[in-house]
C-alpha positions as CSV (number, residue, x, y, z in Angstrom):
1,X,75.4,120.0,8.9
2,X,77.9,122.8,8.1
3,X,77.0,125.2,10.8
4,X,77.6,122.3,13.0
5,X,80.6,121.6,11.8
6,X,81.6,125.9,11.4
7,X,80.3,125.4,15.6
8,X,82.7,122.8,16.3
9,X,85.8,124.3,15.3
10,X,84.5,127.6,16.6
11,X,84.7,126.1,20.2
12,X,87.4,124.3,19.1
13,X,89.5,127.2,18.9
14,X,88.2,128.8,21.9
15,X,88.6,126.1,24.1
16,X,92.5,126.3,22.5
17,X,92.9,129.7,23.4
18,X,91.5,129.8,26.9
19,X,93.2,126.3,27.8
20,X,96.6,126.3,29.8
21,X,99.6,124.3,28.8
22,X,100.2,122.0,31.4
23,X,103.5,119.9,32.2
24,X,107.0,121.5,31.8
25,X,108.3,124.9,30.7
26,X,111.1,124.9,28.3
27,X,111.6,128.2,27.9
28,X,112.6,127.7,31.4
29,X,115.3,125.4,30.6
30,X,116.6,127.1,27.4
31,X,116.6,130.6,29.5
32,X,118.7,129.2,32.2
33,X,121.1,127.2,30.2
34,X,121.4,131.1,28.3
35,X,121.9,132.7,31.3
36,X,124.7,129.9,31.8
37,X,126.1,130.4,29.1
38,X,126.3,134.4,29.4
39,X,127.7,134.1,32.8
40,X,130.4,131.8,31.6
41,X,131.3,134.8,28.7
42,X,130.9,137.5,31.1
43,X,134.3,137.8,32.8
44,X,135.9,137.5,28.8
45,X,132.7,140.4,27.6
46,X,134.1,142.3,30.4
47,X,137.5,142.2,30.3
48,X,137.5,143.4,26.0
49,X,135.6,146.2,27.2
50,X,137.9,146.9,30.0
51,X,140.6,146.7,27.3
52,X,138.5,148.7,24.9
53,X,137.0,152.0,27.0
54,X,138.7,151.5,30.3
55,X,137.2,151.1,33.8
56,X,134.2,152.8,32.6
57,X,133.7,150.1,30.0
58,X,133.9,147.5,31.9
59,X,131.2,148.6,34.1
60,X,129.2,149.2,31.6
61,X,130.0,146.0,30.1
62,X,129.0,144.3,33.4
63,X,126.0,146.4,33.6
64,X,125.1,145.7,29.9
65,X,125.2,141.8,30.4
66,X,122.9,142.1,33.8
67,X,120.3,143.8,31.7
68,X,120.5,141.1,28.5
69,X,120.2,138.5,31.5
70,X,117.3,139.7,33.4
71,X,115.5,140.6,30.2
72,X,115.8,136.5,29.3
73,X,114.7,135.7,32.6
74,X,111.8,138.0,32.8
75,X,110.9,136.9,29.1
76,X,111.0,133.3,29.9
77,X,108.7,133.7,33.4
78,X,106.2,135.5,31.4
79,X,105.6,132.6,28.9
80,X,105.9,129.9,31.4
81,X,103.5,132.1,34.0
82,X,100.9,132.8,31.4
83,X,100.7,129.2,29.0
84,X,99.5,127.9,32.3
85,X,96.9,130.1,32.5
86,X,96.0,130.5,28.4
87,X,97.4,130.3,25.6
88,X,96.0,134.1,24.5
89,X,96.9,135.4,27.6
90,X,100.3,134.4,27.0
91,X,100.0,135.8,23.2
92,X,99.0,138.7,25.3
93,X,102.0,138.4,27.5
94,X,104.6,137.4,24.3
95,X,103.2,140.4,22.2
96,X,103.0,143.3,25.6
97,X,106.1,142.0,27.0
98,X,108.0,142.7,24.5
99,X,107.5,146.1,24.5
100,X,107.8,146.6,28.2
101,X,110.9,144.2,28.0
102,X,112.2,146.8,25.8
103,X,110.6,149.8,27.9
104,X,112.7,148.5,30.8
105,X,115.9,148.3,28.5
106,X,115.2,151.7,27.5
107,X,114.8,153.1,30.9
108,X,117.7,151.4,32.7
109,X,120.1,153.0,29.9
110,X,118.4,156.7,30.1
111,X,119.0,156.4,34.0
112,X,122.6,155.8,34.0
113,X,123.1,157.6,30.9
114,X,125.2,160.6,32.5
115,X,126.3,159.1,35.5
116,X,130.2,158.8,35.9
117,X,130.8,155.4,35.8
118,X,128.8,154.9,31.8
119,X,130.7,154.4,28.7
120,X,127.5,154.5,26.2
121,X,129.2,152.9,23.7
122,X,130.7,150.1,25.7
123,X,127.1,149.9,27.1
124,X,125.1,149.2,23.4
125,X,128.1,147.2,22.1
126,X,127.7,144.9,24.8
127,X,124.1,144.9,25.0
128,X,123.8,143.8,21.3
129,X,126.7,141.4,21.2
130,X,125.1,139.6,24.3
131,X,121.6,139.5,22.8
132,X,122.3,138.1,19.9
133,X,125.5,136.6,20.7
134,X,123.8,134.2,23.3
135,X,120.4,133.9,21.0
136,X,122.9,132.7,18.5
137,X,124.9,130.5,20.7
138,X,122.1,128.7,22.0
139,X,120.1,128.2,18.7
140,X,123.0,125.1,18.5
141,X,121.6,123.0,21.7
142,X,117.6,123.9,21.0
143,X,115.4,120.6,20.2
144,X,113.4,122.3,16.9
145,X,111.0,119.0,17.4
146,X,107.6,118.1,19.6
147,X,109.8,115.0,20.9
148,X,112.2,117.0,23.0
149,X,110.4,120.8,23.2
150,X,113.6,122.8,24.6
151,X,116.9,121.5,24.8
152,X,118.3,118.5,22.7
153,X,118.4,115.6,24.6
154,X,122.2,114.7,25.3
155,X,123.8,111.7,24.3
156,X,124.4,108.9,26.6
């Protein structure tokens, strides 16, 4: 009877992991509400670094926030893309992308890293205070139940 029962929740558990997720894809929602959001706080992101480093800085401030949003974006396509597929390929997908999300940060910054238009330090400033400025942000409208997965419901 055990080995039935160790059977069971062995193809339990695979049948978990090679099962998509079906219905909608909050990470969709809570990505663009974070883009939203980081467009509304770009011009004011861009304008202290303008004030900060000059025209330099607030290119590189306006480059800075393109790369944060795109990074959300492409984070948020990969989950929603890959949970319909399986829920290990989009471990896969959680755990690899990472890395390449941060690969591609890495390699848009070496690339423009001498051109005449950078300010480096204008550049990581804004990429860290948009990161986590807009993970923080929206960590106040995110439904942390099963009832409402992704954004709190609003009020009537």
């Amino acid at each position: 009877m055990n080995d039935l029962d160790n059977s069971n929740s062995a193809d339990t558990a695979v049948a978990a992991m090679t099962t998509g997720l079906q219905g909608p894809a909050p990470e969709v929602k809570v990505t663009k509400d974070m883009v939203r959001r980081g467009l509304i706080v770009a011009p004011l992101l861009i304008a202290v670094c303008a004030v900060i480093w000059g025209m330099d800085g607030a290119l590189s401030g306006a480059y800075g926030i393109a790369l944060i949003l795109v990074n959300f974006a492409l984070a948020a396509a990969l989950i929603a893309g890959t949970a319909r597929i399986s829920l290990g390929l989009m471990m896969g997908a959680v755990l690899f992308g990472y890395l390449i999300r941060l690969a591609l940060i890495f390699l848009a910054v070496f690339l423009v890293r001498d051109a005449g238009w950078i300010s480096l330090p204008a550049l990581g400033t804004t990429i860290i205070v948009t990161h986590l400025g807009l993970l923080a942000w929206e960590m106040k409208y995110v439904a942390l139940s099963l009832a409402h997965p992704g954004l709190k419901p609003t009020r009537p």
